[in-house]
Structures are given as structure tokens and as C-alpha cells.
PDB file of N, CA, C, O and CB in Angstrom:
ATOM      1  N   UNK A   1     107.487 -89.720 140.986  1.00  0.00           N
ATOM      2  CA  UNK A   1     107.797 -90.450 139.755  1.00  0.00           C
ATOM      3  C   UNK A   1     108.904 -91.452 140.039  1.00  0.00           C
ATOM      4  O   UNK A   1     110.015 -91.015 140.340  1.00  0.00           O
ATOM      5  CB  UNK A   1     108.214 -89.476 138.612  1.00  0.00           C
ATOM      6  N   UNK A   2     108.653 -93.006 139.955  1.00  0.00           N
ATOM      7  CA  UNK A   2     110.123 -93.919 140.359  1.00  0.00           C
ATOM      8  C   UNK A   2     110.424 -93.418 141.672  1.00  0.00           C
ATOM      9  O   UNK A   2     111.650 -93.518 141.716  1.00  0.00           O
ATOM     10  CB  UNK A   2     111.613 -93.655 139.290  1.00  0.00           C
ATOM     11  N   UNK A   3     110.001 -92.891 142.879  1.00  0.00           N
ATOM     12  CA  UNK A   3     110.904 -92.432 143.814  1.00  0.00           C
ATOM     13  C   UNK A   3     111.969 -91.797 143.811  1.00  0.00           C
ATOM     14  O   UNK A   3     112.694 -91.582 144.783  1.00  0.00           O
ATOM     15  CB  UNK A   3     111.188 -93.095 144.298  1.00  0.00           C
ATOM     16  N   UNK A   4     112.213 -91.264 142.075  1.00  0.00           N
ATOM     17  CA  UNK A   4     112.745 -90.041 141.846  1.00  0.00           C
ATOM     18  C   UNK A   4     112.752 -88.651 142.577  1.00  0.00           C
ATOM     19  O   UNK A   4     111.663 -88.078 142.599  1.00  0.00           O
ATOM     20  CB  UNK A   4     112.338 -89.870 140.893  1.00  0.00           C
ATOM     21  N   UNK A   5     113.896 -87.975 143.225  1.00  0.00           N
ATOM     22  CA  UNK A   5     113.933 -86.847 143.799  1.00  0.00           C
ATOM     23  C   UNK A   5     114.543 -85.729 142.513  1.00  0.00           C
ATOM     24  O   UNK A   5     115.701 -86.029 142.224  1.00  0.00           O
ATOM     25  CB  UNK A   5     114.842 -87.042 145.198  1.00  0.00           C
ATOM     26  N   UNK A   6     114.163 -84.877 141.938  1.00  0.00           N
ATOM     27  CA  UNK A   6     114.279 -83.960 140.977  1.00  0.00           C
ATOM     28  C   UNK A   6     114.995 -82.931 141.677  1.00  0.00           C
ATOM     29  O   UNK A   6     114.771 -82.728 142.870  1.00  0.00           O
ATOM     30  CB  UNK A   6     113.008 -83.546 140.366  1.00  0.00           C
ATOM     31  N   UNK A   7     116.072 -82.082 140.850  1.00  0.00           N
ATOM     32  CA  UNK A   7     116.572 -80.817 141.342  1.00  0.00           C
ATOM     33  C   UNK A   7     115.646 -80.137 140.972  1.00  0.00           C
ATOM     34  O   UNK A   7     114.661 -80.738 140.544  1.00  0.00           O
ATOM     35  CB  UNK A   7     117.825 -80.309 140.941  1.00  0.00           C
ATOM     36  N   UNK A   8     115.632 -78.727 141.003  1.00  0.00           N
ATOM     37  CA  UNK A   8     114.771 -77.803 140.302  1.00  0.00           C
ATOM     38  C   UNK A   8     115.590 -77.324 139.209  1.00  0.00           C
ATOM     39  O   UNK A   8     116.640 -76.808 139.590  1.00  0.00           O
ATOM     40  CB  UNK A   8     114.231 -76.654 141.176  1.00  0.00           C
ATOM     41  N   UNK A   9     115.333 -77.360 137.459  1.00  0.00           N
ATOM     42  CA  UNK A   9     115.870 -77.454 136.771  1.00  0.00           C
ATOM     43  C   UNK A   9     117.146 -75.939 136.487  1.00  0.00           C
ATOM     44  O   UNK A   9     117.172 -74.771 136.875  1.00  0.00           O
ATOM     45  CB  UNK A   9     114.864 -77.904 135.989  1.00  0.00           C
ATOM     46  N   UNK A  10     118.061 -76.815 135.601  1.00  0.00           N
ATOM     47  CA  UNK A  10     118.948 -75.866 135.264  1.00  0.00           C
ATOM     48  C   UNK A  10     118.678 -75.382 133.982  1.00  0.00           C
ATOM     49  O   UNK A  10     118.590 -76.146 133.022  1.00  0.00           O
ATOM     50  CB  UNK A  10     120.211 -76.303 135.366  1.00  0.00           C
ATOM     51  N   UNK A  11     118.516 -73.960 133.876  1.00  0.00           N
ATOM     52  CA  UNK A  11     118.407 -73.325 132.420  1.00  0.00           C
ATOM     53  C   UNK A  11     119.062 -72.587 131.765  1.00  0.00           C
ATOM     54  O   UNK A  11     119.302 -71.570 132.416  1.00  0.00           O
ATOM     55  CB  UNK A  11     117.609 -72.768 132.236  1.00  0.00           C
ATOM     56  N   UNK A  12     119.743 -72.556 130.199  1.00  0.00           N
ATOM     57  CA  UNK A  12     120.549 -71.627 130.026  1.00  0.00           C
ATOM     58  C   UNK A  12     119.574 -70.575 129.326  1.00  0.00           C
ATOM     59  O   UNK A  12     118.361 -70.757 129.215  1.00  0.00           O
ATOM     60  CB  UNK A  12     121.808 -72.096 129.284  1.00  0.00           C
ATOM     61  N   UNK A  13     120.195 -69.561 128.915  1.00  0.00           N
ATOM     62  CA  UNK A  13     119.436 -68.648 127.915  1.00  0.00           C
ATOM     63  C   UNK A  13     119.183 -68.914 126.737  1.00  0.00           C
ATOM     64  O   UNK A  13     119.986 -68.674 125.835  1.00  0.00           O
ATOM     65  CB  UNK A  13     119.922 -67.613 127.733  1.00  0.00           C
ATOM     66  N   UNK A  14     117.971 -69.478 126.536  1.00  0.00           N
ATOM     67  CA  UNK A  14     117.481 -69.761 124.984  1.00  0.00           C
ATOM     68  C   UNK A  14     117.839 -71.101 124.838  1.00  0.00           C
ATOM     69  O   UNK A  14     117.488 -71.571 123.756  1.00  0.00           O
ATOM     70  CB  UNK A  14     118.196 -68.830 123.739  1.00  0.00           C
ATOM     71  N   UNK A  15     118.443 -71.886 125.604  1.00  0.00           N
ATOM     72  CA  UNK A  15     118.163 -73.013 125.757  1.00  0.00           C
ATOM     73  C   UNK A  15     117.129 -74.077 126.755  1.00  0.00           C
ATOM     74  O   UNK A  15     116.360 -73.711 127.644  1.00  0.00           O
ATOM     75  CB  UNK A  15     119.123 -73.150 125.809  1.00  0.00           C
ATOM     76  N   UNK A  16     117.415 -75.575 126.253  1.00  0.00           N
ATOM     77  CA  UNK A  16     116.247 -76.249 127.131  1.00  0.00           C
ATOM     78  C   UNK A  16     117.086 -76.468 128.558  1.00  0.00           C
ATOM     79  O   UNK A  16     118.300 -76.556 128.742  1.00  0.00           O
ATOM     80  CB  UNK A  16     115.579 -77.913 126.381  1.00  0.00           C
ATOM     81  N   UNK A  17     116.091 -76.517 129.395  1.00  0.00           N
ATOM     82  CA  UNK A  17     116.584 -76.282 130.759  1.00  0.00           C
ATOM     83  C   UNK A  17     116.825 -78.527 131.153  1.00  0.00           C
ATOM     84  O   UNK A  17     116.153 -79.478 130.754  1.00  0.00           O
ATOM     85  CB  UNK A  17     114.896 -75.013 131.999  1.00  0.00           C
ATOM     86  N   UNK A  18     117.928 -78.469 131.955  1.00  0.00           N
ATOM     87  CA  UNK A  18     118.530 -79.560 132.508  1.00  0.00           C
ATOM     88  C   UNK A  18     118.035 -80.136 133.591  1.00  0.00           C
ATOM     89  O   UNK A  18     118.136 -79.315 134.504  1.00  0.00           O
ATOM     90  CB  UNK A  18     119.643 -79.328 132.753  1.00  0.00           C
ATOM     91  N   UNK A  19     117.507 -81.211 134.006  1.00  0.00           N
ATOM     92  CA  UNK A  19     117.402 -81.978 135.500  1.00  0.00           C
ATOM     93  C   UNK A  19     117.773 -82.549 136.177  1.00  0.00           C
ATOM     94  O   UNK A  19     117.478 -83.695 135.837  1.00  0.00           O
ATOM     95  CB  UNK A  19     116.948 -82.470 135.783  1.00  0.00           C
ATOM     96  N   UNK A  20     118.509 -82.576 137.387  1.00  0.00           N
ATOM     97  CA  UNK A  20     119.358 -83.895 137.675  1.00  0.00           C
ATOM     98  C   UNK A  20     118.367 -84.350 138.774  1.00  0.00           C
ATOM     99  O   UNK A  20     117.526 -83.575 139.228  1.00  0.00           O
ATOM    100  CB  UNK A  20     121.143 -83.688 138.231  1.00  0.00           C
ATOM    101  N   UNK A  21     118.527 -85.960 139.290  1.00  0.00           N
ATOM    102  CA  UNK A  21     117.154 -86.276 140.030  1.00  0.00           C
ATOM    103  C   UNK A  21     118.396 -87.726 140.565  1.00  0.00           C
ATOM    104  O   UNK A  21     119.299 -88.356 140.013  1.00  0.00           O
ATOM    105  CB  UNK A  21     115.175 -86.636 138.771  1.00  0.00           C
ATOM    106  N   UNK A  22     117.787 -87.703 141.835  1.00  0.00           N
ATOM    107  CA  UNK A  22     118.614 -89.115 142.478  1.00  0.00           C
ATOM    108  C   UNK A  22     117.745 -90.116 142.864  1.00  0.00           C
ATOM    109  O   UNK A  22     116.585 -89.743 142.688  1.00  0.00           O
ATOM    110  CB  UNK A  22     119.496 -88.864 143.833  1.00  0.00           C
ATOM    111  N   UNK A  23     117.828 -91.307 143.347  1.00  0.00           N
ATOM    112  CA  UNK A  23     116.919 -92.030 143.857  1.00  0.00           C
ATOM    113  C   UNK A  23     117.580 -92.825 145.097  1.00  0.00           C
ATOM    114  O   UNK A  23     118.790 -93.008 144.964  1.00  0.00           O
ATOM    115  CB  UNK A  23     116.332 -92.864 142.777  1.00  0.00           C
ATOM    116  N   UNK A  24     117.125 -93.220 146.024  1.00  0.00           N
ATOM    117  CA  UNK A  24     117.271 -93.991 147.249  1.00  0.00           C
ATOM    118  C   UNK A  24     118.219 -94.866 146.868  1.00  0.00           C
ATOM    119  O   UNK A  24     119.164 -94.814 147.655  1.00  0.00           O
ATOM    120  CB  UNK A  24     116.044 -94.665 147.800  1.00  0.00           C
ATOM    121  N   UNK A  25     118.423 -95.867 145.760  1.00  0.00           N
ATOM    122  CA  UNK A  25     119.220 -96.801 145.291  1.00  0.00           C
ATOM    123  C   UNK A  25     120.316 -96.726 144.718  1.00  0.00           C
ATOM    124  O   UNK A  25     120.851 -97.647 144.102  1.00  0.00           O
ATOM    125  CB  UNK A  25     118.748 -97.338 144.703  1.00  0.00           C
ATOM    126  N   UNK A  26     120.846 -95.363 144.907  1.00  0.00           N
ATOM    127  CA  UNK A  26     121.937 -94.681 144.694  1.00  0.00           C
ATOM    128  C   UNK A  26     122.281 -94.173 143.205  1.00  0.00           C
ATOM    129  O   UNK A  26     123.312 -93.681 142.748  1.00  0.00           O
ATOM    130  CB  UNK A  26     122.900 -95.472 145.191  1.00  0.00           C
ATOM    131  N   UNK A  27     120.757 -94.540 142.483  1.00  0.00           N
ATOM    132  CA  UNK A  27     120.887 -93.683 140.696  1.00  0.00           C
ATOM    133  C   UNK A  27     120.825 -92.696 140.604  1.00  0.00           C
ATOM    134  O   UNK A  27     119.934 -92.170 141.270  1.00  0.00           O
ATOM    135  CB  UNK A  27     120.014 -93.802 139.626  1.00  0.00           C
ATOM    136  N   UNK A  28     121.502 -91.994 139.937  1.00  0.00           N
ATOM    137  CA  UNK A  28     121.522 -90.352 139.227  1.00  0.00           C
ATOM    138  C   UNK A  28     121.182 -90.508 137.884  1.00  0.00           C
ATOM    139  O   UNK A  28     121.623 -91.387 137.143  1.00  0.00           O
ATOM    140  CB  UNK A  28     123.068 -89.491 139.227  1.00  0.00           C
ATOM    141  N   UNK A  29     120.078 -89.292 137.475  1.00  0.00           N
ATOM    142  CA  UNK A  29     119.342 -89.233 136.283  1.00  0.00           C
ATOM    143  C   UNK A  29     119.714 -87.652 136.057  1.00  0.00           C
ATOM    144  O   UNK A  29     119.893 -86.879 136.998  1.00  0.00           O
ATOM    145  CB  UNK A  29     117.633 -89.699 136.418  1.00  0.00           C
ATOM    146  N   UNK A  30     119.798 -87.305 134.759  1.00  0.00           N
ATOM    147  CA  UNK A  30     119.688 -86.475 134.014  1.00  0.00           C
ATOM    148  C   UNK A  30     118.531 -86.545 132.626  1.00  0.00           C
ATOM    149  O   UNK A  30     118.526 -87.296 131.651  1.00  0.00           O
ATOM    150  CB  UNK A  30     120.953 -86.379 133.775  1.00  0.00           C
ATOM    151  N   UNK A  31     117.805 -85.678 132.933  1.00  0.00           N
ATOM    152  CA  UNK A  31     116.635 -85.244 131.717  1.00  0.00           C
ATOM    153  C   UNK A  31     116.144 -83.830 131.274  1.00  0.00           C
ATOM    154  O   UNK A  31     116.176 -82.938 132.121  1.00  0.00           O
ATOM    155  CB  UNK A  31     115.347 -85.808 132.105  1.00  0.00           C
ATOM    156  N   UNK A  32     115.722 -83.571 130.103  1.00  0.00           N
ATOM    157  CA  UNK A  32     115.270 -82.456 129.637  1.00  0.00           C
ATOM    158  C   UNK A  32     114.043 -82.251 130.783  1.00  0.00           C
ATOM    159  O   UNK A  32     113.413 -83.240 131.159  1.00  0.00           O
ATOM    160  CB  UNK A  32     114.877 -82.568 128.009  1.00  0.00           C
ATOM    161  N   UNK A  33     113.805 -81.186 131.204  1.00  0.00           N
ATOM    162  CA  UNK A  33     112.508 -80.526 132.146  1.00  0.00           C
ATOM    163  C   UNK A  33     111.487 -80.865 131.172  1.00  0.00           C
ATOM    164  O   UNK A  33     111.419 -80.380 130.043  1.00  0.00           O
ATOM    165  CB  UNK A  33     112.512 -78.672 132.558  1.00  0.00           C
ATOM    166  N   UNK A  34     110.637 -81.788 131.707  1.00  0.00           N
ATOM    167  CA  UNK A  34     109.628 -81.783 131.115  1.00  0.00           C
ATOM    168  C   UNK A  34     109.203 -83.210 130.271  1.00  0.00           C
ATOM    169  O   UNK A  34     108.091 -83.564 129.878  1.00  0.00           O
ATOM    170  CB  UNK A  34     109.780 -80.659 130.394  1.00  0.00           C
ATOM    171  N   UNK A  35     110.762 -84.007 130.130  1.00  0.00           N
ATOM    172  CA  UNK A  35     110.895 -85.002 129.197  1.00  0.00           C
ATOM    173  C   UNK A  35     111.602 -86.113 130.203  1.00  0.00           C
ATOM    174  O   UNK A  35     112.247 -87.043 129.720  1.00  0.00           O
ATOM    175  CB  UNK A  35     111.776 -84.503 127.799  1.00  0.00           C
ATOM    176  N   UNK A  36     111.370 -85.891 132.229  1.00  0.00           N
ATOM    177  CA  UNK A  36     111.892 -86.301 132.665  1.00  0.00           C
ATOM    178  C   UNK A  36     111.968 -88.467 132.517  1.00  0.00           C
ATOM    179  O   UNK A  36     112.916 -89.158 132.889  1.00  0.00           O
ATOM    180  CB  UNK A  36     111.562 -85.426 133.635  1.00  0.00           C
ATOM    181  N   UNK A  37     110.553 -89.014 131.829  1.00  0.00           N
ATOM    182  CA  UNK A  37     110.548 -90.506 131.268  1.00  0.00           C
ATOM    183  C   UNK A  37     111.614 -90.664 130.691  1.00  0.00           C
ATOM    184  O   UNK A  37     112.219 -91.678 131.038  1.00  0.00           O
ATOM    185  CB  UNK A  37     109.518 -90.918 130.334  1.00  0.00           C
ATOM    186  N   UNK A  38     112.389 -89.654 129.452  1.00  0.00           N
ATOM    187  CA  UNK A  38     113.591 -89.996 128.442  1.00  0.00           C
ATOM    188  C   UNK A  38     114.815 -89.923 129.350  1.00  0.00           C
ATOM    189  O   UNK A  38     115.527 -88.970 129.033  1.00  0.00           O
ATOM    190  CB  UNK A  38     113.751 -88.872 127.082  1.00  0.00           C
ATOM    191  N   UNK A  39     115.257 -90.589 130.319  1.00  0.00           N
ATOM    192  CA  UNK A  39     116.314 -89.809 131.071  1.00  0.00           C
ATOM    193  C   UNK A  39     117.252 -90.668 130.839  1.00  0.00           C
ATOM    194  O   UNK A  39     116.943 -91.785 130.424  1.00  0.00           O
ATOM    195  CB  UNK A  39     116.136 -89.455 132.578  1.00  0.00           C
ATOM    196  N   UNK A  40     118.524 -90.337 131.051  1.00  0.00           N
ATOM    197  CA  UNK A  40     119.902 -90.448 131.168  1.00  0.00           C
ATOM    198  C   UNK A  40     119.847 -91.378 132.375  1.00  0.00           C
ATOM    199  O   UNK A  40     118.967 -91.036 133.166  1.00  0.00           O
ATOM    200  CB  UNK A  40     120.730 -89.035 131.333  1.00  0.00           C
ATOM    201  N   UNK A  41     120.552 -92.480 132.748  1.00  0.00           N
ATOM    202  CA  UNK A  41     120.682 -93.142 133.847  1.00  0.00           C
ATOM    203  C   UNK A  41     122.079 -93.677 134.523  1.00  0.00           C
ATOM    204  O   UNK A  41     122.910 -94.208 133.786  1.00  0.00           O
ATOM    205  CB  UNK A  41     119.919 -94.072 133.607  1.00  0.00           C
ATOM    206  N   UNK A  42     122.257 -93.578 135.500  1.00  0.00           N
ATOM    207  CA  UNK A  42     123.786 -93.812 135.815  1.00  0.00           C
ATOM    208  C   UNK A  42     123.920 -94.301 137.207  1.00  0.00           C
ATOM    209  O   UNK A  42     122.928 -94.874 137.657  1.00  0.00           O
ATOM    210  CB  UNK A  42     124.681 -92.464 135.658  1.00  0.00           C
ATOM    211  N   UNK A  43     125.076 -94.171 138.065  1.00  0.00           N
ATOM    212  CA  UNK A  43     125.457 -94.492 139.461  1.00  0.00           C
ATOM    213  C   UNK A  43     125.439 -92.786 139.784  1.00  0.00           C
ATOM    214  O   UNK A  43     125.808 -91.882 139.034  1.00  0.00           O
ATOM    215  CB  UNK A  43     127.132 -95.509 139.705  1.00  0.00           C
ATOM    216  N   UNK A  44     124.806 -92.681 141.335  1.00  0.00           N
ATOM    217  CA  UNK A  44     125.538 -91.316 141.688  1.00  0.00           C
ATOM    218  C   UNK A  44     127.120 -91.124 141.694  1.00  0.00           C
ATOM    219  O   UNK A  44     127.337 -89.917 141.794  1.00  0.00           O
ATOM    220  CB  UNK A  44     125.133 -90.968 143.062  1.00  0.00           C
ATOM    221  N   UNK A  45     127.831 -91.557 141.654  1.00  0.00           N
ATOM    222  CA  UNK A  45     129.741 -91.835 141.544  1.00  0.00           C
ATOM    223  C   UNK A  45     129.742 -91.507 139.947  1.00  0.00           C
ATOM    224  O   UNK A  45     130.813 -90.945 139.718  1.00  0.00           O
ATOM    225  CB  UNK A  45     130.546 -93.947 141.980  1.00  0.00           C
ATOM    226  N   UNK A  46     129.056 -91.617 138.868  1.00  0.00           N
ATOM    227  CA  UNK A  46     129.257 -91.085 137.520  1.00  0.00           C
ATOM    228  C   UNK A  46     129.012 -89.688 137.472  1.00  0.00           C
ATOM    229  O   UNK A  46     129.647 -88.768 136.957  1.00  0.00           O
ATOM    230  CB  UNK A  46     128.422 -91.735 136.541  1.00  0.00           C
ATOM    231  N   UNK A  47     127.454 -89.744 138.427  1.00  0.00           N
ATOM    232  CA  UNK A  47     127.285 -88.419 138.205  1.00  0.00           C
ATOM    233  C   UNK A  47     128.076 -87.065 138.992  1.00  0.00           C
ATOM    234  O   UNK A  47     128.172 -86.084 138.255  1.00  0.00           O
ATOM    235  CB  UNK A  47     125.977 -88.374 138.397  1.00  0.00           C
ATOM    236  N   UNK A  48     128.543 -86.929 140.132  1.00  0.00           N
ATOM    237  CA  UNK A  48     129.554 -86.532 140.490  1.00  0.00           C
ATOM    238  C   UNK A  48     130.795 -86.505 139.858  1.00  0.00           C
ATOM    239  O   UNK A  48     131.478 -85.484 139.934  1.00  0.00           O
ATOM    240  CB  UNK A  48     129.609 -86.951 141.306  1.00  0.00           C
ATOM    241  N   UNK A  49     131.242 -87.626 139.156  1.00  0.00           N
ATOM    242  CA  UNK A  49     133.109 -87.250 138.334  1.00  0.00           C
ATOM    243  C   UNK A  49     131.830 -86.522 137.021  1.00  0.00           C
ATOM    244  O   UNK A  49     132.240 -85.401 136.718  1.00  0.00           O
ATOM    245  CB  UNK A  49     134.799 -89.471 137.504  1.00  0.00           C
ATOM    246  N   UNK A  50     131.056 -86.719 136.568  1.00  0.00           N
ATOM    247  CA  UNK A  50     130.753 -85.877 135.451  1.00  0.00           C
ATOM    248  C   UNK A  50     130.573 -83.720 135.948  1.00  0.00           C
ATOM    249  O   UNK A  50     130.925 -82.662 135.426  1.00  0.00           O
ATOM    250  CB  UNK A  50     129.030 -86.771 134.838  1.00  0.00           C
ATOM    251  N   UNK A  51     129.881 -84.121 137.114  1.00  0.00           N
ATOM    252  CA  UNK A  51     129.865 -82.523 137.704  1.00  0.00           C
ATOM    253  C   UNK A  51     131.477 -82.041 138.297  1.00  0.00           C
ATOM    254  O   UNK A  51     131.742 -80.847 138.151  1.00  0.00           O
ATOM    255  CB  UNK A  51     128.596 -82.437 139.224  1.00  0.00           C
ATOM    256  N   UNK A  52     132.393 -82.805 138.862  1.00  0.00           N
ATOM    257  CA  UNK A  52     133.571 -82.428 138.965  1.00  0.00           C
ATOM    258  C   UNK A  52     134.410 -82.167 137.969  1.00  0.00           C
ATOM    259  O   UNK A  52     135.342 -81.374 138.093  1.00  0.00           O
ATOM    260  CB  UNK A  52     134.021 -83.089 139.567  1.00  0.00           C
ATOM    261  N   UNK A  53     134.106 -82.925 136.702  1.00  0.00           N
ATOM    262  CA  UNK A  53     135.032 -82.574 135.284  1.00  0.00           C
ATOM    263  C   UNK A  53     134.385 -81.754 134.570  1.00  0.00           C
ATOM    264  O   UNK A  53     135.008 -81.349 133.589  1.00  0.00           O
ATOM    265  CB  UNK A  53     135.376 -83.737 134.288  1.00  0.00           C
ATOM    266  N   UNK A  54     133.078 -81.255 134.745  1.00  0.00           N
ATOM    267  CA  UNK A  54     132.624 -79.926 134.207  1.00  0.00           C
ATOM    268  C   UNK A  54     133.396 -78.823 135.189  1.00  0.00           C
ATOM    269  O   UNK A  54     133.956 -77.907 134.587  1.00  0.00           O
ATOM    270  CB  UNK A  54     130.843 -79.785 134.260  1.00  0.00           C
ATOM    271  N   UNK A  55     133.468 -78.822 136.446  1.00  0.00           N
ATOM    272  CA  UNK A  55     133.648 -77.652 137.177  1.00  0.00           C
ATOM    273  C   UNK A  55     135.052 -77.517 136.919  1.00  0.00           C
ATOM    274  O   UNK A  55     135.531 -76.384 136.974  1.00  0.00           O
ATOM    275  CB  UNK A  55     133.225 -77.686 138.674  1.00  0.00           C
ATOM    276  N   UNK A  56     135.841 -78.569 136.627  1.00  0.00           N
ATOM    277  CA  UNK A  56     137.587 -78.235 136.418  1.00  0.00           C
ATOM    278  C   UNK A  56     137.547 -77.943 135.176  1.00  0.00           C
ATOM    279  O   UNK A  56     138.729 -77.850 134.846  1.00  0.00           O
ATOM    280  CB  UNK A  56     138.807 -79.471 136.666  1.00  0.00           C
ATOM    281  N   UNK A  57     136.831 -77.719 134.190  1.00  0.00           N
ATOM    282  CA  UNK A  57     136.523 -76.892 132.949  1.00  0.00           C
ATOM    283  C   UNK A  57     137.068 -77.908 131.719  1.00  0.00           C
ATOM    284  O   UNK A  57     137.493 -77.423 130.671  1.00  0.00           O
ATOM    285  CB  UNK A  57     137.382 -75.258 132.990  1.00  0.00           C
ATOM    286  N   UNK A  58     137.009 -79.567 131.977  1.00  0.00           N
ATOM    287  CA  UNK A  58     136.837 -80.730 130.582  1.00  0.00           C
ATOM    288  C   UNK A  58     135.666 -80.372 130.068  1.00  0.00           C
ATOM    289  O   UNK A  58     135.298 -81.453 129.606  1.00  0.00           O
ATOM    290  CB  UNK A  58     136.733 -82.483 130.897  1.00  0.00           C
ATOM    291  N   UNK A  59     134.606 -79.416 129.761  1.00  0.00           N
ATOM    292  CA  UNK A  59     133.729 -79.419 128.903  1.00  0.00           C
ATOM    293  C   UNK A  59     133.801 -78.061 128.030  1.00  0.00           C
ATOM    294  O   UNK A  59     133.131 -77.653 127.081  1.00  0.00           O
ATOM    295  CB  UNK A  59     132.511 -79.672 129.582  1.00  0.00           C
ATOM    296  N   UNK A  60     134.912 -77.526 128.762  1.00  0.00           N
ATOM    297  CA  UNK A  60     134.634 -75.958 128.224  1.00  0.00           C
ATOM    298  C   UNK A  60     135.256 -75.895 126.818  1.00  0.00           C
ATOM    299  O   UNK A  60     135.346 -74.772 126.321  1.00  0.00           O
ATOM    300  CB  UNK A  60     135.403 -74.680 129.257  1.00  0.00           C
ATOM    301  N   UNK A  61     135.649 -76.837 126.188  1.00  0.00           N
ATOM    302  CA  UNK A  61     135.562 -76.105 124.615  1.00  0.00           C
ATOM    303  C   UNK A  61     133.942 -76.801 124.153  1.00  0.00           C
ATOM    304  O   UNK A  61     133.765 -77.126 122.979  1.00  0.00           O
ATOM    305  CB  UNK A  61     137.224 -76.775 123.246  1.00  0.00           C
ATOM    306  N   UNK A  62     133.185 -76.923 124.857  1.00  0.00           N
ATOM    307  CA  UNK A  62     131.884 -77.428 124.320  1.00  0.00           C
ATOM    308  C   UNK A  62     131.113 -76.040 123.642  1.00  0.00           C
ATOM    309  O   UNK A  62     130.347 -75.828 122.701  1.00  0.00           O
ATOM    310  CB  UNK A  62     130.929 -78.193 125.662  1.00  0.00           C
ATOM    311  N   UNK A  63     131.942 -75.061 124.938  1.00  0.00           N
ATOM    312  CA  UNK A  63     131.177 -74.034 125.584  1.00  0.00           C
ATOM    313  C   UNK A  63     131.072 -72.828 123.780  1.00  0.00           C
ATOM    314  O   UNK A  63     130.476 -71.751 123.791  1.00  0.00           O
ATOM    315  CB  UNK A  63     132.333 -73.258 127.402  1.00  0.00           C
TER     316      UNK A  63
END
């Protein structure tokens, strides 16, 4: 799909499961499994400070 490379999705319990997918041209995508056309689009450098400021816990009053 696009020369899209897909992770194998992330799922929580009872929720919809997450995709992250890169491409040769250095884009990072995020989409619902399944709804991967509607996707989120960015630089891989966004998507990394977004996975580093989840892991230092900036999302956890989401939680």
C-alpha cells in the first residue's frame, strides 16, 4: 500500500487497535487497523519525539 511498511498493530483491551507504518521517504503514519487510507501523516523525527514523550509519561493523564 504507498510503499507503506506497517507495524503489526497495537491493541488495548476493548479498544481499537493502533498502526504505525514508515515509508522509504522518511514518513511516519499512524492509523486505526483496518482504516489504514485515513492515516495520520508526519516526518519520522515527529514520530519518534511523539513515542519518546509518551514513554517519559506527557500522555499519562490521558491515561
Amino acid at each position: 500500500m504507498d510503499g507503506i511498511t506497517w507495524e503489526e498493530p497495537f491493541c488495548g483491551e476493548g479498544a481499537s487497535c493502533f498502526r504505525l507504518g514508515t515509508d522509504p521517504a522518511g514518513h511516519a503514519y499512524i492509523a486505526i487497523a483496518g482504516q489504514e487510507e485515513n492515516r495520520l501523516t508526519d516526518t519520522r523525527d515527529a514520530l519518534r519525539a511523539l513515542i519518546l514523550g509518551i514513554k517519559d509519561g506527557k500522555a499519562d493523564h490521558l491515561l
